[in-house]
C-alpha positions as MATLAB code, in Angstrom:
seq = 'XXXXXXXXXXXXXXXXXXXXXXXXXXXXXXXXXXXXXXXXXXXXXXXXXXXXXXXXXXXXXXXXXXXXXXXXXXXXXXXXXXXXXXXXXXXXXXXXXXXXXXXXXXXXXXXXXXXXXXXXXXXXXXXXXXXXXXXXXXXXXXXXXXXXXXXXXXXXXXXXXXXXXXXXXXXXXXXXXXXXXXXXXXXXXXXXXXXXXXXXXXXXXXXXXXXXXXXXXXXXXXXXXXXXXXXXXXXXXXXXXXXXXXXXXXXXXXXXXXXXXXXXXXXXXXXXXXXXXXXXXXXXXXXXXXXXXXXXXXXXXXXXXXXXXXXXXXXXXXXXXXXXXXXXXXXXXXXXXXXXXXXXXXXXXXXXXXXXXXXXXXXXXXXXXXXXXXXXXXXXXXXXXXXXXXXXXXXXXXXXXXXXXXXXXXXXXXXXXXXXXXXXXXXXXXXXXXXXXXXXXXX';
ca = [
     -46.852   58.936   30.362;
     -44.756   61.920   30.668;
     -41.989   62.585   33.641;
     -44.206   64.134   35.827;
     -46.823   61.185   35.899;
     -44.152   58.608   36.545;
     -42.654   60.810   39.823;
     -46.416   61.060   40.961;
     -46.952   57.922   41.368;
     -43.533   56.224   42.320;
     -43.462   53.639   44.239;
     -46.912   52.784   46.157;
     -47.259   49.414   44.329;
     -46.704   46.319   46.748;
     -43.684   44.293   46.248;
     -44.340   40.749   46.794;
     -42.282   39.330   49.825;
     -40.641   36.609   47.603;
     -40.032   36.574   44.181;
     -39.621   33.522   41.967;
     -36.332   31.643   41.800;
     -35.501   33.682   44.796;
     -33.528   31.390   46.613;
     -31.945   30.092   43.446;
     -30.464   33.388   42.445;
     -29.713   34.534   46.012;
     -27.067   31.708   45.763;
     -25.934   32.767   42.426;
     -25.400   36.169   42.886;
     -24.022   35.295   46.352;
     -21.105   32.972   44.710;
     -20.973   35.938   42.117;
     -20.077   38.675   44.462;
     -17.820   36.314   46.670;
     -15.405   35.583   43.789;
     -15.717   39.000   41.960;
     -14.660   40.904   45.971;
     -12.125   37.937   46.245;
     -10.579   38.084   42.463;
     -10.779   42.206   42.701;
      -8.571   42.185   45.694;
      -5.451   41.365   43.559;
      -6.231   44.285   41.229;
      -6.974   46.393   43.739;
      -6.622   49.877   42.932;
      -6.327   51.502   46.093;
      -3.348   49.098   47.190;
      -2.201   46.638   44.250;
      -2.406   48.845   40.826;
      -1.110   52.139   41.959;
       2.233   50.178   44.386;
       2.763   48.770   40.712;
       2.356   51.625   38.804;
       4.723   53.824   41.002;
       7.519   50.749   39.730;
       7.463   52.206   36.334;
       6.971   55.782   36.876;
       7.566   58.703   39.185;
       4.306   60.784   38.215;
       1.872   61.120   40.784;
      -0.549   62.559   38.074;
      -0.092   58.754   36.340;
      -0.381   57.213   39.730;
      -3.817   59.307   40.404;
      -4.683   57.828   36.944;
      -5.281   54.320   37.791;
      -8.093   54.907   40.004;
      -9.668   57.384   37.782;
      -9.620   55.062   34.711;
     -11.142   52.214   37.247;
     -14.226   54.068   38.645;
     -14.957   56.429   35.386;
     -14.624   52.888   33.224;
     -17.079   51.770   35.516;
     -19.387   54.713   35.732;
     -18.954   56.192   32.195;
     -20.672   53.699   29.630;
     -24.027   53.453   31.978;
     -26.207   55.557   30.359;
     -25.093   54.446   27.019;
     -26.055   51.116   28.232;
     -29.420   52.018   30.312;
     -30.654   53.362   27.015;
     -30.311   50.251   25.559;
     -31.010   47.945   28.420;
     -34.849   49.538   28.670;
     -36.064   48.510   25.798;
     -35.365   44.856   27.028;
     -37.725   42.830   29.789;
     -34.467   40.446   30.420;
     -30.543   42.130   30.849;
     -28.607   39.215   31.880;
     -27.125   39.012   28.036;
     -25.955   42.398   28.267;
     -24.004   41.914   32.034;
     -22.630   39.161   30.501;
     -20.955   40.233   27.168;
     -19.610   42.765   30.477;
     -18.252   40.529   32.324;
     -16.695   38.258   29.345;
     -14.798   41.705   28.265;
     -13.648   42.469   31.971;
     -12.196   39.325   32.923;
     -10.183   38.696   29.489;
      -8.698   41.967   30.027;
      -7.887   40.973   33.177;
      -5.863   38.045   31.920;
      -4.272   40.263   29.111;
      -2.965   42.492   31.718;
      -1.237   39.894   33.577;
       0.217   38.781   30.715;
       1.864   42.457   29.210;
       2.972   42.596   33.436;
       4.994   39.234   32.793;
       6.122   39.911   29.251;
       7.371   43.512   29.235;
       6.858   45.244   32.664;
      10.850   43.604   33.216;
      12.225   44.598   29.369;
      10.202   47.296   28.244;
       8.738   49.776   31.046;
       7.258   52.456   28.879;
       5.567   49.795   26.991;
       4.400   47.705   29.823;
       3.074   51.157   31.422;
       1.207   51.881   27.970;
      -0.318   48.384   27.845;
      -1.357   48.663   31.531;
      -3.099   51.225   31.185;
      -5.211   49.814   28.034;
      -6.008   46.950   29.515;
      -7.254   48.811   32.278;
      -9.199   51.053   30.328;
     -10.975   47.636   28.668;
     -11.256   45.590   32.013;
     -13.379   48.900   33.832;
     -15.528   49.538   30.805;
     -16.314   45.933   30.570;
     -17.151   46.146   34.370;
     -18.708   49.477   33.666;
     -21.135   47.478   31.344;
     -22.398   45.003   34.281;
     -23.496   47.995   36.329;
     -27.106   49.046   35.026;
     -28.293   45.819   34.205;
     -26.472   44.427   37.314;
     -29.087   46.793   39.503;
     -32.315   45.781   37.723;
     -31.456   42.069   37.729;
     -31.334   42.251   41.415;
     -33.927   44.460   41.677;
     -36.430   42.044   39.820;
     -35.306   38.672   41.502;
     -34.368   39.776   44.707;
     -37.334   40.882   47.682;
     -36.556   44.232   49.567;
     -35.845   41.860   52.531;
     -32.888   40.136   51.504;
     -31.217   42.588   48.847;
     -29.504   44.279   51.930;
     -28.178   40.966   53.277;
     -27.386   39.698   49.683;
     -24.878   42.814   49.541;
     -23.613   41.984   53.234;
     -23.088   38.500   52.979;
     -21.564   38.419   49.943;
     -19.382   41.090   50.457;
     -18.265   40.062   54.254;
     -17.767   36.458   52.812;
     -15.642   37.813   49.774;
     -13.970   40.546   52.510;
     -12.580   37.332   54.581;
     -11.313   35.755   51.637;
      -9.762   38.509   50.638;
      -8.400   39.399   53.642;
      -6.181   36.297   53.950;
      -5.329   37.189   50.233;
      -3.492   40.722   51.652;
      -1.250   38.025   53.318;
      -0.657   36.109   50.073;
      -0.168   39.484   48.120;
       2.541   40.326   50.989;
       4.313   37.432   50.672;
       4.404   37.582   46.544;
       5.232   41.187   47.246;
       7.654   40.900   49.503;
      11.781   40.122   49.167;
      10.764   36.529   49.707;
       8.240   36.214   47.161;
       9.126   35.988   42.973;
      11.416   38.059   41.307;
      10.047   41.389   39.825;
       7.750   41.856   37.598;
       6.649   37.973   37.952;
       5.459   38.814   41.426;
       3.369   41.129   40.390;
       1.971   39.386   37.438;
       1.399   36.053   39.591;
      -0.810   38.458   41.930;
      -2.748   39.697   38.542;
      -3.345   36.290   37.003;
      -4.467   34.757   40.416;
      -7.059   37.483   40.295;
      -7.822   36.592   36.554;
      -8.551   33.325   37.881;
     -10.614   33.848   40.873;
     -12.721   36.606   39.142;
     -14.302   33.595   36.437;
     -15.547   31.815   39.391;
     -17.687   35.463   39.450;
     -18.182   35.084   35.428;
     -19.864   31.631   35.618;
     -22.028   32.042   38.819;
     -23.540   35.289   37.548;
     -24.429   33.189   34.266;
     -26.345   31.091   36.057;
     -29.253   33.651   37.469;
     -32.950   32.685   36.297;
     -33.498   36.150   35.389;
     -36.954   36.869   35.663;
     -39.059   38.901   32.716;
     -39.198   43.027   33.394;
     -41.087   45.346   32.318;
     -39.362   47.534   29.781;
     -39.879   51.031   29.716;
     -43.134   52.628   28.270;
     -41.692   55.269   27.006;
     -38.227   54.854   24.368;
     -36.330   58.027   23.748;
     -33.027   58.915   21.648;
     -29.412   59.325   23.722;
     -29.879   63.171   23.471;
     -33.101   63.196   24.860;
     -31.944   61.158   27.770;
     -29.590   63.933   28.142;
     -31.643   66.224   28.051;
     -33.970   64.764   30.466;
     -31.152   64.808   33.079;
     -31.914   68.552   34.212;
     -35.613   67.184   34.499;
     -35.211   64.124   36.375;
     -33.084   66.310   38.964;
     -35.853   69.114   39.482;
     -39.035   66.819   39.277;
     -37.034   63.795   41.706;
     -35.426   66.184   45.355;
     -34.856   63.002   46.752;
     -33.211   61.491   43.949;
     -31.167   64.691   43.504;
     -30.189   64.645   46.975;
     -28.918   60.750   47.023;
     -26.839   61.669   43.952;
     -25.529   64.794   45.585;
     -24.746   62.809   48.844;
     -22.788   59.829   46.859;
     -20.845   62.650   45.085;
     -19.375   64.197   47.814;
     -18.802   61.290   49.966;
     -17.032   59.682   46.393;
     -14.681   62.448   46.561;
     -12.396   60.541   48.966;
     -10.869   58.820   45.940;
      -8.971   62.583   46.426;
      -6.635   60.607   48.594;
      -7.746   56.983   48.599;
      -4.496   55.746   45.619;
      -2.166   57.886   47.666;
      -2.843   56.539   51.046;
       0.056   53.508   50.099;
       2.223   55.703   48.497;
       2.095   58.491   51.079;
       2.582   55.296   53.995;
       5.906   54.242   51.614;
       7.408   57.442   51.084;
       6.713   59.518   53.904;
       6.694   56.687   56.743;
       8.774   54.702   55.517;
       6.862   51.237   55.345;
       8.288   48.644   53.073;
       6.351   47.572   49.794;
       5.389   44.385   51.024;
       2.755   46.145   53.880;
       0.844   46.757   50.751;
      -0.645   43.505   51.142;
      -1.143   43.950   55.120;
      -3.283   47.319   54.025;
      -5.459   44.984   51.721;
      -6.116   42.963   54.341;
      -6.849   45.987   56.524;
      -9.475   47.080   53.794;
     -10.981   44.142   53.922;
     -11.761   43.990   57.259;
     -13.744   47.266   56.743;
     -15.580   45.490   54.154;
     -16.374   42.940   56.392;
     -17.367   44.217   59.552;
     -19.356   47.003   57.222;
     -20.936   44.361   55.475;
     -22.167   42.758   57.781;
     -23.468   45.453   60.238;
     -24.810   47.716   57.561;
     -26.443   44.527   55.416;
     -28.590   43.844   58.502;
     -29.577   47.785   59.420;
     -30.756   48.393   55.755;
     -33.070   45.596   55.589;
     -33.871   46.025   59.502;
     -34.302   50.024   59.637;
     -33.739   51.163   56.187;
     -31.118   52.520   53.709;
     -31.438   56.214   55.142;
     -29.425   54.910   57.964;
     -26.995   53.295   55.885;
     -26.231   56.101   53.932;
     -25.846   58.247   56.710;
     -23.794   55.658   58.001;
     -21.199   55.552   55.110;
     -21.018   59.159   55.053;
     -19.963   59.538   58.088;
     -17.402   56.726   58.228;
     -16.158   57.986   54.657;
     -14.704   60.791   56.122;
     -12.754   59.380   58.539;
     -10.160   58.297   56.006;
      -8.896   61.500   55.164;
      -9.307   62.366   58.800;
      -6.760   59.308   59.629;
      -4.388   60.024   57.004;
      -4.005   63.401   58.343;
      -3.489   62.142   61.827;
      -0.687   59.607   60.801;
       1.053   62.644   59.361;
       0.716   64.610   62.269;
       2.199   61.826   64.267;
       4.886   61.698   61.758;
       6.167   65.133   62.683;
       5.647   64.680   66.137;
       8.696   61.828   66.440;
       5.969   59.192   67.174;
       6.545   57.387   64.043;
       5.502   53.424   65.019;
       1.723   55.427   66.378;
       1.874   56.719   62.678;
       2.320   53.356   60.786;
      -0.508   51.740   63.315;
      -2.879   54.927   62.528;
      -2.344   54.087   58.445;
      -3.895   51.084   58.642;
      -7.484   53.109   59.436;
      -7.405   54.811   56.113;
      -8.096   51.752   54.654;
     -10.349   49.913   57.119;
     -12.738   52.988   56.650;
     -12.093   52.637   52.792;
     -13.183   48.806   52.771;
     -16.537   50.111   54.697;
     -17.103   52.559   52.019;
     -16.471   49.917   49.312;
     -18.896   47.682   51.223;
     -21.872   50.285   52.343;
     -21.468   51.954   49.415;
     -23.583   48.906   47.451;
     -25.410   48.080   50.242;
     -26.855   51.750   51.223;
     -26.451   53.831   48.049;
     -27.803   51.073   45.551;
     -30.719   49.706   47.650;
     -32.077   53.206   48.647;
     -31.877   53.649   44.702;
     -33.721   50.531   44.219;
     -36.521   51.537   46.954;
     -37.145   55.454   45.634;
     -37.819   54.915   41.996;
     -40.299   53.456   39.598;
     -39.349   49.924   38.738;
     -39.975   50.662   35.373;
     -37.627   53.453   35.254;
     -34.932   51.653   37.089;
     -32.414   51.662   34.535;
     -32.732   54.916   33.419;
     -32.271   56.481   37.092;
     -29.008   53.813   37.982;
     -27.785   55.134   33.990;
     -28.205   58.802   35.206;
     -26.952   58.791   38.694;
     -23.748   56.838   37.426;
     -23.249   59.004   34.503;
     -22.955   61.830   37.177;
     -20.643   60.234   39.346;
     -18.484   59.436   36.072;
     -16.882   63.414   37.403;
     -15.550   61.997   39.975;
     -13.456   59.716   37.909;
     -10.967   62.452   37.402;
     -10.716   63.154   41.209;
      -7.274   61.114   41.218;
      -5.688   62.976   39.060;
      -6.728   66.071   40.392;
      -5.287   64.433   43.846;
      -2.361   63.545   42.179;
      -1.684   67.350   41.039;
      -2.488   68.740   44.499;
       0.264   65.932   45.817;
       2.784   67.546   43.718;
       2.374   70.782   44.172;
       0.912   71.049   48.078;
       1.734   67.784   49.335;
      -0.337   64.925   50.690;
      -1.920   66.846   54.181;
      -3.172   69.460   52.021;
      -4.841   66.928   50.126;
      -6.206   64.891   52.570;
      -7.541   67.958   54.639;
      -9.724   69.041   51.385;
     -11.095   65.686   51.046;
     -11.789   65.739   54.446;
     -13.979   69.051   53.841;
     -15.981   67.272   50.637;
     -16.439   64.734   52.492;
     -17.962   65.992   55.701;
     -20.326   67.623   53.146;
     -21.353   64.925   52.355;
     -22.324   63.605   55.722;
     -24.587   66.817   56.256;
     -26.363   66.406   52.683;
     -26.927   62.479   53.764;
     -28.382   63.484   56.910;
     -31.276   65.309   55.611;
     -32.563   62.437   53.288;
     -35.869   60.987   53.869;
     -36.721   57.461   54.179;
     -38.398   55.992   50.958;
     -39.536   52.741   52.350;
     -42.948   52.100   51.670;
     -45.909   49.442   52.980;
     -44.884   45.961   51.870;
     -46.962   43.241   50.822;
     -48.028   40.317   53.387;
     -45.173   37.725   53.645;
     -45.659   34.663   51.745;
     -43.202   31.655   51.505;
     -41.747   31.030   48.265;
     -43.421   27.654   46.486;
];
């Protein structure tokens, strides 16, 4: 069956309104996103990572680096791992070995934090950075067989409030964690660096609860693809996939733009502590601020995508993506006016709107994904579309220059721009939903 015959036909099948061990795995991945949002929080590298890194180093560029080694170790090993993860009918193995590799780096970088981040700061900063490198390729892992796993053993009606619930439950826990991370942060919390490694390790810890839960699923048998090609033909194939698929092309080109906020997302903190003058312990306030985006986005959005689509979703997020930048540039202008207190209460938005991109992102971006391709081919699209999006791993650093040399409005006004691209792309997508099957009650 060649490319052309498997975008002809795409999906007009019927998807069966439950799927076996439905409820089963809806708790399981539930308790798996709850502790993976909650135990992420403390690692957070919007807030948490880039705070610490700016302890052992002045460089913005280094700063910008953190988030650009967490989302291209998360986006760059997919389509290694799609090619692989085709050939096989189950994938929960593969999110596994993963998961095992994330969450031990996790622990290893609490533990160079404690031993050397005090003693030795060049070789604490060196060891941070490894261990980050190993904790977002192991996460990076997870992804493609993370999407086809809930694709298989989760119905189109409750994938959208599977992302919601789990993310607005994990969002509350995490917010009251922003307090916890203040206090550790703060001058009445542990001595540096044990403050900061408590805050890792407690993450560590939280983040096996995800581990074990995810263990757990029933996964069901897939089919695996029909057709098995080498790693340069799936390159090559790219080009083809992105003529032969508009709508596919168009959902990648829409989640590119809007994932250019990460432009300004790990200098939002550092921009609030240097330029307004917040202490380091609001870091943990602004956590809790991003989580109550995730929440309130989780829980709206969940509900609209399986009530009235992921088109509306995505629109959604793009629009509310943008109005990060947009905030950050107001706090500044209220900065220079001599309204300073209106500034600190505006950087709080920045990430609010951040913890609703977090949240829709899965929820819109991932389901509409799920609904527009052939099942068969799912792993192959989610390995493509995140291979793309591994270019916008670099987008930190690239913030991080235009910090230094034009400052932070500057920066945030151009990721403003991308980003309101991105809302016009997202508004001209279609709906893929098709005719679903009668509802039946699971046995």
């Amino acid at each position: 069956m060649g490319y052309k015959d498997v975008h002809k036909n795409q999906p007009q099948e019927l998807e069966p309104a439950y799927l076996p061990d439905e409820q089963y795995n809806f708790r399981a991945m539930f308790l798996d996103g709850v502790f993976f949002m909650w135990g992420s929080t403390f690692a957070d590298s919007a807030t948490v990572l880039p705070v610490f890194v700016s302890t052992l180093t002045s460089s913005s560029v280094l700063i910008g680096l953190v988030a650009a080694i967490r989302t291209g170790g998360w986006f760059l090993p997919q389509l290694f791992v799609a090619r692989i993860a085709s050939r096989l009918s189950r994938k929960l193995k593969v999110s596994v070995i993963g998961m095992a590799i994330h969450r031990s780096s996790f622990y290893l970088m609490a533990a160079s934090v404690l031993l050397f981040a005090g003693r030795r700061p060049e070789l604490a900063l060196a060891l941070f950075f490894f261990f980050l490198v190993t904790l977002s390729l192991g996460d990076g892992i997870t992804g493609v067989p993370y999407v086809d796993i809930v694709g298989k053993s989760i119905s189109h009606r409750r994938r959208g409030r599977l992302f919601g619930y789990y993310q607005a439950m994990g969002g509350l826990l995490a917010f009251g964690s922003g307090f916890i991370i203040r206090y550790l942060l703060g001058p009445q919390g542990p001595a540096y660096p044990v403050n900061y490694a408590v805050v890792l390790f407690t993450g560590a810890v939280i983040a096996t609860g995800s581990f074990i839960a995810f263990s757990l699923v029933k996964e069901p048998p897939g089919q695996p693809a029909t057709v098995q090609v080498g790693l340069w033909d799936y390159l090559r194939a790219v080009p083809r996939y992105w003529r032969e698929h508009p709508v596919f092309a168009r959902l990648v080109t829409a989640r590119l733009l809007a994932n250019s906020v990460w432009l300004s997302i790990p200098f939002f903190a550092v921009f609030a502590r240097d330029q307004l003058g917040v202490p380091a312990g609001t870091v943990g306030l602004y956590v809790s601020a991003q989580m109550v985006g995730s929440v309130l986005g989780s829980l709206a959005l969940g509900h609209a995508g399986d009530r009235l689509g992921n088109r509306a979703v995505v629109r959604a997020t793009a629009a509310v993506v943008s109005g990060a930048p947009l905030a950050g540039l107001v706090a500044a202008g209220a900065m220079a006016a001599g309204v300073p207190q209106v500034a600190a209460v505006v950087m709080f938005m920045p990430f609010m709107f951040s913890g609703v991109y977090a949240a829709a992102g899965w929820i819109g971006f991932t389901n509409y994904l799920i609904e527009v391709v052939p099942a068969e081919l799912r792993p192959m699209y989610t390995g493509i579309m995140n291979t793309v999006m591994a270019v916008t791993s670099f987008l930190p650093v690239a913030g991080g220059l235009l910090v230094q040399l034009a400052g932070y409005q500057l920066t945030f006004l151009l990721t403003l721009v991308t980003t309101g691209l991105g809302f016009w792309v997202a508004s001209n997508m279609p709906e893929p939903r098709v005719r679903q099957a009668p509802n039946v009650k699971p046995g």
